[in-house]
N, C-alpha and C positions, 0 to 999 in steps of 0.2 A: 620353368626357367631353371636353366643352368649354372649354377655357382661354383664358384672352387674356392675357397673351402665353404661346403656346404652351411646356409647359417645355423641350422641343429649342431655343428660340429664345433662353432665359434666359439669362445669363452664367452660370460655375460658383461663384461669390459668391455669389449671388441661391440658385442653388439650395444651396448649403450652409448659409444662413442658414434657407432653407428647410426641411432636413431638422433644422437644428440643434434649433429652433423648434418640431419635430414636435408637439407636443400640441394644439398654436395650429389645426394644417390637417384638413382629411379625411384620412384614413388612406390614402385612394387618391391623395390625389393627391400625398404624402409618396413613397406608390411607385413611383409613376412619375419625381418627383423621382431618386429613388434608382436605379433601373434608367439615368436620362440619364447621374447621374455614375459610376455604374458603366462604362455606354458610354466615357466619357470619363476611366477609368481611375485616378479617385477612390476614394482609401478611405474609405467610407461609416461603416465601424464607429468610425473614430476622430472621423470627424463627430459620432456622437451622444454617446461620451463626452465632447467638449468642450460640446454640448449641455448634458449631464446636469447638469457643474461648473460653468458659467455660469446654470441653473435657480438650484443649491446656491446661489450666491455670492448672487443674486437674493434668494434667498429668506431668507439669513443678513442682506442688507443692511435688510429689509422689517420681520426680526422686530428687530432694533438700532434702528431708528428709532421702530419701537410701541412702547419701552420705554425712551428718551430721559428722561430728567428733569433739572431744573434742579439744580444742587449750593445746600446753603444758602447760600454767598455769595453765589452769581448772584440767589438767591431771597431775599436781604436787600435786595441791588443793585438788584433789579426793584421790591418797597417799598416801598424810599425815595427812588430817583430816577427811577422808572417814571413815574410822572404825569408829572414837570416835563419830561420828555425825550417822552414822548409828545405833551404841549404844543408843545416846539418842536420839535419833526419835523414835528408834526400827524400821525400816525399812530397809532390806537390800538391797532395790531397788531404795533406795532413788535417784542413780542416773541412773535410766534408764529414759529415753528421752519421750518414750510413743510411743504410735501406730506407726507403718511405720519409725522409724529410729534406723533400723537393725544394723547397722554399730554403730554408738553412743551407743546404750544399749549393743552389745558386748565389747566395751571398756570400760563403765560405771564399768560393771562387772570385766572384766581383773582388772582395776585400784583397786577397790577395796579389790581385792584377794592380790595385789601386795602388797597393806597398809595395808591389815593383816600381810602379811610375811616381811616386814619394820618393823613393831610395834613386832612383835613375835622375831627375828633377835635381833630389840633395848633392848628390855627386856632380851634377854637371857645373849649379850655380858655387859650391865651393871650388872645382876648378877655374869658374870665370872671377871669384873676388879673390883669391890666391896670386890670380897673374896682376 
């Protein structure tokens, strides 16, 4: 098998990040990863448990952000002052969470829909007790 850059050529960084990563590569070329730092007098087996605990952590941080939500203060906060603050930011995303928390930027959005029709509601019933 053909590689560019050869893995004898790789720093032993590159290849631990490589064997760390193992699910990511072909299997062979994981083992041959593993036979260079073997060569080069690395211990491999502790490579893949820092692997395995850095997958965990990955995957503990992925399922924490699917599951993010606003607390009711934030979610009163976003309401009543989400429009006016989106007006002067001029950002209507102002409160989405960012990457990976699905949940949170769905309600970011709901709240903010909700504090337009709060403020649309406020204004209309002061127009009707006004007259």
């Amino acid at each position: 098998m053909e590689l560019d850059p050869p893995i004898c050529a790789r720093s032993t960084d590159q290849l631990r990040d490589l064997v760390a990563s193992s699910p990511e590569f072909r299997p062979e070329v994981v083992e041959m990863a593993e036979a260079e730092l073997s060569k080069r007098q690395v211990d491999v087996k502790a490579i893949h448990v820092k692997g395995k605990r850095h997958r965990y952590r990955l995957n503990k941080i992925l399922s924490i952000k699917e599951n993010a939500t606003y607390t009711p203060l934030q979610a009163t906060f976003i309401v009543i002052l989400g429009p006016i603050l989106a007006l002067i930011f001029r950002d209507p995303y102002l409160f989405q969470a960012g990457d990976g928390f699905t949940k949170k930027n769905r309600q970011g959005l709901l709240y903010l829909i909700l504090g337009i029709a709060f403020w649309v509601a406020c204004i209309y019933f002061y127009d009707k007790l006004d007259r």
